[in-house]
N, CA, C and O atoms as a GROMACS GRO file, in nm:
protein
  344
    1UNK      N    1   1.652   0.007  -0.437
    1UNK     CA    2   1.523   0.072  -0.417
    1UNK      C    3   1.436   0.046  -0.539
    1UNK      O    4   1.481   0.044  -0.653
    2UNK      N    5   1.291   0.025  -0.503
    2UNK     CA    6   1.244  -0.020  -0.649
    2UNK      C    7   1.092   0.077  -0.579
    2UNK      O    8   1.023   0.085  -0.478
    3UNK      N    9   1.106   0.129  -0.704
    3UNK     CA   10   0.974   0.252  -0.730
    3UNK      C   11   0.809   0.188  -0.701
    3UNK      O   12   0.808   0.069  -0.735
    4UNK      N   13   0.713   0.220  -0.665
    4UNK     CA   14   0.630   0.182  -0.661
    4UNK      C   15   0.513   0.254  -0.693
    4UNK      O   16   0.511   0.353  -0.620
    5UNK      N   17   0.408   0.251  -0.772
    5UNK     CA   18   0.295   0.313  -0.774
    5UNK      C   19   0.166   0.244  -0.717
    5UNK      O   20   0.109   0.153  -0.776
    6UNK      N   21   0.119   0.307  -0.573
    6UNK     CA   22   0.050   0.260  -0.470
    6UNK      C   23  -0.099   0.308  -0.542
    6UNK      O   24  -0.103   0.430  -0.530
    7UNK      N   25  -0.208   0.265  -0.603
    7UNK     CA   26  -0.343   0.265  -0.611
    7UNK      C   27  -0.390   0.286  -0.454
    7UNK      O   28  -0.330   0.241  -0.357
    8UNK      N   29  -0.495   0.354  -0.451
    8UNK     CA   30  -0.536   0.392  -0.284
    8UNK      C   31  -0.684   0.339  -0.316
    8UNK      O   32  -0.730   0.349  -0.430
    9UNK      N   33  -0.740   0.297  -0.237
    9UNK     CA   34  -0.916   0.237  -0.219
    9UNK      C   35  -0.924   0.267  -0.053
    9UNK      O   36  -0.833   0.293   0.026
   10UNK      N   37  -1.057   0.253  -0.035
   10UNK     CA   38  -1.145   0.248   0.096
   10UNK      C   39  -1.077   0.421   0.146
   10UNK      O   40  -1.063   0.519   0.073
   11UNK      N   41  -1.055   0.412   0.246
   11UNK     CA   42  -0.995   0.475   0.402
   11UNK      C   43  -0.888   0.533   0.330
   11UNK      O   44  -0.863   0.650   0.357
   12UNK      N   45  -0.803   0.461   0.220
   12UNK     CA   46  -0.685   0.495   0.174
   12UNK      C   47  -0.668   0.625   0.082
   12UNK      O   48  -0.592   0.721   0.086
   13UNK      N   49  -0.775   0.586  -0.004
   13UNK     CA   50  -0.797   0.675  -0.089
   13UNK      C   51  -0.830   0.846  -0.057
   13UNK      O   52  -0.810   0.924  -0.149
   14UNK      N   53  -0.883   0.899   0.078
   14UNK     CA   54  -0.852   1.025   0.093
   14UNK      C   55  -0.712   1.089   0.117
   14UNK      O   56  -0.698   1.208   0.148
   15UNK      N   57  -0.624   1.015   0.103
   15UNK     CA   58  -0.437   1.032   0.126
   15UNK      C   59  -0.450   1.153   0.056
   15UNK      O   60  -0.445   1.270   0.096
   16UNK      N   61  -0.474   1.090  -0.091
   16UNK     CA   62  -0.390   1.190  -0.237
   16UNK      C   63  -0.538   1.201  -0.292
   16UNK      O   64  -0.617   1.115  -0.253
   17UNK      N   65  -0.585   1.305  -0.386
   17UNK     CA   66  -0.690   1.346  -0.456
   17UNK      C   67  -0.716   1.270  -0.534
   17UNK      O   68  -0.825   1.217  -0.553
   18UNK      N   69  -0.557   1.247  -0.626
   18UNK     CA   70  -0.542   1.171  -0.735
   18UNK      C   71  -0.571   0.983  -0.712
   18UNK      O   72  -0.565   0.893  -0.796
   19UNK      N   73  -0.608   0.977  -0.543
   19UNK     CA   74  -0.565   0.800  -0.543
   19UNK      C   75  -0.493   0.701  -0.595
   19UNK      O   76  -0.508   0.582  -0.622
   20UNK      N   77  -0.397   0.797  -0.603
   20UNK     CA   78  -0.241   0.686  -0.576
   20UNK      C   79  -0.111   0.782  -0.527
   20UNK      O   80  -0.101   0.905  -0.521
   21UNK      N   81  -0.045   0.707  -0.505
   21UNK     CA   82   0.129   0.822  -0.466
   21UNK      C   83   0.222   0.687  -0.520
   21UNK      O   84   0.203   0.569  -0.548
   22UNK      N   85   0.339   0.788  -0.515
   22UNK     CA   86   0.466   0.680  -0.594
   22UNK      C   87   0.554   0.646  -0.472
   22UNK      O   88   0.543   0.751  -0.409
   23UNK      N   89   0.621   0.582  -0.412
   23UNK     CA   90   0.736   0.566  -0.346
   23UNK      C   91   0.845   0.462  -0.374
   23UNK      O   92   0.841   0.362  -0.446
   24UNK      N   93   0.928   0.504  -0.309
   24UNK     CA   94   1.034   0.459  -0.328
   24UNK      C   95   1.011   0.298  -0.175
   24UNK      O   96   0.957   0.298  -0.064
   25UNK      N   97   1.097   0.176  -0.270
   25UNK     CA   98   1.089   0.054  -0.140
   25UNK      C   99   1.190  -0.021  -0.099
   25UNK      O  100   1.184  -0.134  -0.148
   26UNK      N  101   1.273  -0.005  -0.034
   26UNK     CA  102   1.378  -0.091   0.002
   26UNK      C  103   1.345  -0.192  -0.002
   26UNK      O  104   1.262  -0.235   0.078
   27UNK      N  105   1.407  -0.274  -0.108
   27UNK     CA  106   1.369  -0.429  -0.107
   27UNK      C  107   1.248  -0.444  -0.179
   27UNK      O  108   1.161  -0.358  -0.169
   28UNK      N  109   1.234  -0.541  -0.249
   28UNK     CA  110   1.126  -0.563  -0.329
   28UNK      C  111   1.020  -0.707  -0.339
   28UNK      O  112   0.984  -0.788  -0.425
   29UNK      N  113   0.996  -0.679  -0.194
   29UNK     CA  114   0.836  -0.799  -0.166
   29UNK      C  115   0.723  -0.721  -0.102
   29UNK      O  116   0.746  -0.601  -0.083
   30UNK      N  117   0.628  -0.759  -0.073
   30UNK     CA  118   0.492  -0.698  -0.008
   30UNK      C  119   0.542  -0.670   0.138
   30UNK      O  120   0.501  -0.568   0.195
   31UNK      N  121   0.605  -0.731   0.184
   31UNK     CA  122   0.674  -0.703   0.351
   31UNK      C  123   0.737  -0.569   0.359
   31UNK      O  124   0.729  -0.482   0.446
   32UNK      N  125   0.816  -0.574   0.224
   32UNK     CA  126   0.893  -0.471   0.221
   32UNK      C  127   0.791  -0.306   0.214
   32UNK      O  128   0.809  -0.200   0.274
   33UNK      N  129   0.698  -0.342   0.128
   33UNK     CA  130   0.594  -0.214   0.077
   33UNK      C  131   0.537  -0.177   0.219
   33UNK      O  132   0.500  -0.063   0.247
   34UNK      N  133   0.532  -0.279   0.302
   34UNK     CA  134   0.406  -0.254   0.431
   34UNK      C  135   0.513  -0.188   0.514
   34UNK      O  136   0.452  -0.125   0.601
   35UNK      N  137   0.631  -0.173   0.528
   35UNK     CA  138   0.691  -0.157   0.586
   35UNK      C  139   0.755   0.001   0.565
   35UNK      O  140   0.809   0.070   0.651
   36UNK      N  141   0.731   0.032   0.429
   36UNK     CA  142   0.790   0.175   0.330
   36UNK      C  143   0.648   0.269   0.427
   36UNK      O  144   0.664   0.372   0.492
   37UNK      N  145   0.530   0.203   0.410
   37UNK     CA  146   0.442   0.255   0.455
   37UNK      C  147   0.412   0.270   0.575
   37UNK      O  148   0.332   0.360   0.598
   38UNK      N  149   0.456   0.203   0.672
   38UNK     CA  150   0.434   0.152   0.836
   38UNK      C  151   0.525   0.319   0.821
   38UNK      O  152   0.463   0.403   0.886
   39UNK      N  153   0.628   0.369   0.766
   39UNK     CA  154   0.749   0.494   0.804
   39UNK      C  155   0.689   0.585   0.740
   39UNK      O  156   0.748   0.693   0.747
   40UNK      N  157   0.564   0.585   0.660
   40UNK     CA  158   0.602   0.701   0.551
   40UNK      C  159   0.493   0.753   0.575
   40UNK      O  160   0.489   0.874   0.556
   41UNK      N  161   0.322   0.662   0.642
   41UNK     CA  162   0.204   0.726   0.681
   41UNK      C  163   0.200   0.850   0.781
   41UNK      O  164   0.140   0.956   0.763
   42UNK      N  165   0.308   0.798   0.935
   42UNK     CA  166   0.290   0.900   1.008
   42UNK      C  167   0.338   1.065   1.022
   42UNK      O  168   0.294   1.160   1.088
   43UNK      N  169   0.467   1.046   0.915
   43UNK     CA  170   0.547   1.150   0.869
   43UNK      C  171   0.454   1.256   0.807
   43UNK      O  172   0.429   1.370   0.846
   44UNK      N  173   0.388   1.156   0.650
   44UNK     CA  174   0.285   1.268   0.566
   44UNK      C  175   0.209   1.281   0.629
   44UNK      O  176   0.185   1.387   0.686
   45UNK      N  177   0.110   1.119   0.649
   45UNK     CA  178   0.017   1.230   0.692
   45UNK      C  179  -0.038   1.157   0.854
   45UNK      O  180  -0.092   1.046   0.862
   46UNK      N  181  -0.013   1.239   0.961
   46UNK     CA  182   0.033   1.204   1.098
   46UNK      C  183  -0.172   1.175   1.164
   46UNK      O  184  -0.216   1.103   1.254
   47UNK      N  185  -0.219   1.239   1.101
   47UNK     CA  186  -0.366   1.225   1.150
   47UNK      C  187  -0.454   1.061   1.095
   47UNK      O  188  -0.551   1.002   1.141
   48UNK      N  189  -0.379   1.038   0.999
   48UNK     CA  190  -0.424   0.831   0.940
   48UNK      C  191  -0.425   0.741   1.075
   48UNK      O  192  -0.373   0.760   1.185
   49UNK      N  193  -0.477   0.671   1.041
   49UNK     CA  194  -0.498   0.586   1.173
   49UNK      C  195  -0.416   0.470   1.031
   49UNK      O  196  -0.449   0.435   0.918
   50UNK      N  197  -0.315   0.450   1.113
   50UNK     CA  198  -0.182   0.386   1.025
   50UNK      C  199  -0.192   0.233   1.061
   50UNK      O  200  -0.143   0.146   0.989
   51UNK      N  201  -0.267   0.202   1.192
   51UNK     CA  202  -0.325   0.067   1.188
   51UNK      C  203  -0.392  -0.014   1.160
   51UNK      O  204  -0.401  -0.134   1.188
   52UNK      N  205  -0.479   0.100   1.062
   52UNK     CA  206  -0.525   0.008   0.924
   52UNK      C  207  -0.461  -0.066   0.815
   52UNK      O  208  -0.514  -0.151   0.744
   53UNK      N  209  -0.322  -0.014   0.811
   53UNK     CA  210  -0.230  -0.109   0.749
   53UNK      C  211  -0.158  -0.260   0.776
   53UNK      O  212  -0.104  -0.332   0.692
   54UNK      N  213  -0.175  -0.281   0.909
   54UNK     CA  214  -0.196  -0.393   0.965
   54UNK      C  215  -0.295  -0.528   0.877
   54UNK      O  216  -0.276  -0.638   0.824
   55UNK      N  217  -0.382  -0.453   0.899
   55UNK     CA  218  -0.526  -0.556   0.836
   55UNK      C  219  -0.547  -0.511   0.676
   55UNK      O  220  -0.666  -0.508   0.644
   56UNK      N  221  -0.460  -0.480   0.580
   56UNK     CA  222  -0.470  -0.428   0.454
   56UNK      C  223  -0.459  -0.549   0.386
   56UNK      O  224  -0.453  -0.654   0.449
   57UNK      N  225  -0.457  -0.548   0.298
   57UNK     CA  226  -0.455  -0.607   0.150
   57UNK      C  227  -0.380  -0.561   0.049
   57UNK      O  228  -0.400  -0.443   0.019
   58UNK      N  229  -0.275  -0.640  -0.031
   58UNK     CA  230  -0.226  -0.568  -0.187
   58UNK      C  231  -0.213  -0.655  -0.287
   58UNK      O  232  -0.152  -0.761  -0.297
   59UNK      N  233  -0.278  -0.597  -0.358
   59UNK     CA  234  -0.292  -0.651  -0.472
   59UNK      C  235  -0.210  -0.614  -0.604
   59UNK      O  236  -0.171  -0.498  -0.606
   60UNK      N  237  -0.173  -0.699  -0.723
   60UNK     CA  238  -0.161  -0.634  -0.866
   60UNK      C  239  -0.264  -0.647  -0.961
   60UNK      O  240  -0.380  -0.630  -0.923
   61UNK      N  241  -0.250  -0.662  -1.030
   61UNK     CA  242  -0.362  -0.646  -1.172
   61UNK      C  243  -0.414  -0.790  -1.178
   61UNK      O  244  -0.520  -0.795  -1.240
   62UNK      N  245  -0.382  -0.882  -1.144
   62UNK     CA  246  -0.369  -1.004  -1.109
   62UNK      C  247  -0.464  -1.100  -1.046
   62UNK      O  248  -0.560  -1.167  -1.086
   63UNK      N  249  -0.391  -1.077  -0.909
   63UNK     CA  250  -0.418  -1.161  -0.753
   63UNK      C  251  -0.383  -1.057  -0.649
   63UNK      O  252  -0.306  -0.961  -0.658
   64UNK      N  253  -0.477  -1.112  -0.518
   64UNK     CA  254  -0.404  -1.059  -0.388
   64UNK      C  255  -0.271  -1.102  -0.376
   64UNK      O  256  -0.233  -1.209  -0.425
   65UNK      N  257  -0.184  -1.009  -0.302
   65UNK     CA  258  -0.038  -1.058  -0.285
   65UNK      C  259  -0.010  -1.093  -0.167
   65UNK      O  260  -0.094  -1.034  -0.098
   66UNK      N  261   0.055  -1.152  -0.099
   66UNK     CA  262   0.082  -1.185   0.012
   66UNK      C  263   0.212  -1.127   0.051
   66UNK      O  264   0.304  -1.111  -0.029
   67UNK      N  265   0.218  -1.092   0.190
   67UNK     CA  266   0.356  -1.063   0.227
   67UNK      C  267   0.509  -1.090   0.215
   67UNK      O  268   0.603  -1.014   0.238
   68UNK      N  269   0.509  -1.256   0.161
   68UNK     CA  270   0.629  -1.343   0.124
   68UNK      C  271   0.620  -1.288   0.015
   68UNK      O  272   0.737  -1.286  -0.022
   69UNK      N  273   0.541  -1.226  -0.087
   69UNK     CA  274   0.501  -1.208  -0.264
   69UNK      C  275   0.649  -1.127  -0.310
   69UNK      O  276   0.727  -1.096  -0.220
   70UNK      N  277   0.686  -1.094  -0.469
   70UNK     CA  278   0.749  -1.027  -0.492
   70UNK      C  279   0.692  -0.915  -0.531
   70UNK      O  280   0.580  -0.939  -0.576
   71UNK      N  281   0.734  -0.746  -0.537
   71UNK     CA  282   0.620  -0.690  -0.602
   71UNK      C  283   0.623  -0.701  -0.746
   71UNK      O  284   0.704  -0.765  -0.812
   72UNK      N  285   0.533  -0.637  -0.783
   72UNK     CA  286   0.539  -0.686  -0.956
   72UNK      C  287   0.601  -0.610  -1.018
   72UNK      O  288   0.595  -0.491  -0.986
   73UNK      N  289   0.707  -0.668  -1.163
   73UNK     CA  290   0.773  -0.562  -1.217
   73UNK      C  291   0.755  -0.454  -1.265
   73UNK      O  292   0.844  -0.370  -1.278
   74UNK      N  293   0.604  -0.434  -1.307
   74UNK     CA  294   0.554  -0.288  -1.324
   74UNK      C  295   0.547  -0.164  -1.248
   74UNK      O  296   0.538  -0.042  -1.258
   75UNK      N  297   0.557  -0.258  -1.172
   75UNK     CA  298   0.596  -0.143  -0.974
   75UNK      C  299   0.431  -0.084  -0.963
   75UNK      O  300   0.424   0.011  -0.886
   76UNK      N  301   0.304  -0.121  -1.023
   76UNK     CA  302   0.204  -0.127  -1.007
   76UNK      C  303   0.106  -0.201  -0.899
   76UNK      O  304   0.082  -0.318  -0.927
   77UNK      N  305   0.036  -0.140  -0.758
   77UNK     CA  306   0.037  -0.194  -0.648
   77UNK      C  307  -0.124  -0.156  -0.638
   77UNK      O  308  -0.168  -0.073  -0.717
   78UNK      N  309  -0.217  -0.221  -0.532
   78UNK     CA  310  -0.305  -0.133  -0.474
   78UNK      C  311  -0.308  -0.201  -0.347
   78UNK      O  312  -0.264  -0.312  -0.318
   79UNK      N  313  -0.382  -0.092  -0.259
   79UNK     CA  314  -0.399  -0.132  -0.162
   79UNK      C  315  -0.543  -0.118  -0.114
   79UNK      O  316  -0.616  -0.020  -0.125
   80UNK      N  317  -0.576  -0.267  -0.045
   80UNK     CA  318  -0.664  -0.299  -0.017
   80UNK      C  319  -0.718  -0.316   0.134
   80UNK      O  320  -0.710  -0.420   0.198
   81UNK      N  321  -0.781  -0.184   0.185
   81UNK     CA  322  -0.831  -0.199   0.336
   81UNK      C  323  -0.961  -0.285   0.392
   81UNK      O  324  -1.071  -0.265   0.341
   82UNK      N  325  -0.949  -0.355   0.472
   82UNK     CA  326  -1.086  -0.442   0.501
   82UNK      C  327  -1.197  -0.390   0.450
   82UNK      O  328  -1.174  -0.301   0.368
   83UNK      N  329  -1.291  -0.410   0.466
   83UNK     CA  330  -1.442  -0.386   0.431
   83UNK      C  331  -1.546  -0.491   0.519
   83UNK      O  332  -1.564  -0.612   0.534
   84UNK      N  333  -1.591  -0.385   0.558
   84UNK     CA  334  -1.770  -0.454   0.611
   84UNK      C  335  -1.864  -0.438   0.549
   84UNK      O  336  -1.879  -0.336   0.482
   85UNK      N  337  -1.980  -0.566   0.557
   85UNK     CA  338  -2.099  -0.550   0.496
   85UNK      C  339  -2.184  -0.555   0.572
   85UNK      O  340  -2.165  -0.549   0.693
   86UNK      N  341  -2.324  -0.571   0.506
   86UNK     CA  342  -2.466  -0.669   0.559
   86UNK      C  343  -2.569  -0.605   0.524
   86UNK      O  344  -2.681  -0.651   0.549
   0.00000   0.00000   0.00000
């Protein structure tokens, strides 16, 4: 299990006050994180429209990460929900 500290933006960010939460991730790639989360949104908090995680984004301090990615050893994450403009 490798710890994670999730940064929250857009849609995400009304989760926690603080905009971020820690969890715990079986396995340690971006597949794995989307997946901690695909189980852990509807439990806390059951009113998220959890299919915004589908079309998300994660990033580190870095680069966007991709799903094949490893997460980073800092266990430092954010997540990034689409956005519209014009």
């Amino acid at each position: 299990m490798k710890q994670v500290n999730l940064q929250l933006f857009g849609a995400f960010s009304d989760l926690d006050a603080s905009r971020e939460i820690a969890l715990e991730v079986a396995g340690g790639t971006v597949a794995d994180l989307r997946q901690a989360l695909r189980e852990l949104l509807p439990v806390r908090w059951p009113g998220f429209r959890a299919g915004l995680l589908d079309y998300s984004a994660f990033a580190d301090q870095q680069r966007v990460l991709r799903d094949h990615d490893a997460l980073p050893d800092d266990g430092r994450v954010a997540i990034l929900p689409p956005v519209s403009g014009g």
